[in-house]
N, C-alpha and C positions, 0 to 999 in steps of 0.2 A: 504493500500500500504506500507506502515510505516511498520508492522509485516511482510509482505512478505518478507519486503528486510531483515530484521532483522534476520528471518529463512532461508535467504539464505545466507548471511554471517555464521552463525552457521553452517551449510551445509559443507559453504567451508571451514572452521577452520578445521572442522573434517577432512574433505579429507586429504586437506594438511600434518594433523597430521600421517596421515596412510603413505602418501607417503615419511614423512622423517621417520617413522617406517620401512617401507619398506627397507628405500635407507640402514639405520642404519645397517639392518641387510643381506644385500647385500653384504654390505661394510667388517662387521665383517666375510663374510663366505670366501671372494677373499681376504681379509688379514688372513685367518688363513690357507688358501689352497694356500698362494704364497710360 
């Protein structure tokens, strides 16, 4: 149970990194087209 949760923490570190990857490059494209 202990590794499960462990790989799901890892899981969501990942995510979260993508969606401020995301937002990052969101952000860069509405500030260079304002």
């Amino acid at each position: 149970k202990v590794i499960a949760l462990k790989d799901l923490y890892e899981l969501l570190e990942k995510v979260i990194d993508r969606c401020r990857d995301a937002g990052n490059v969101i952000n860069h494209i509405v500030l260079k087209n304002s």
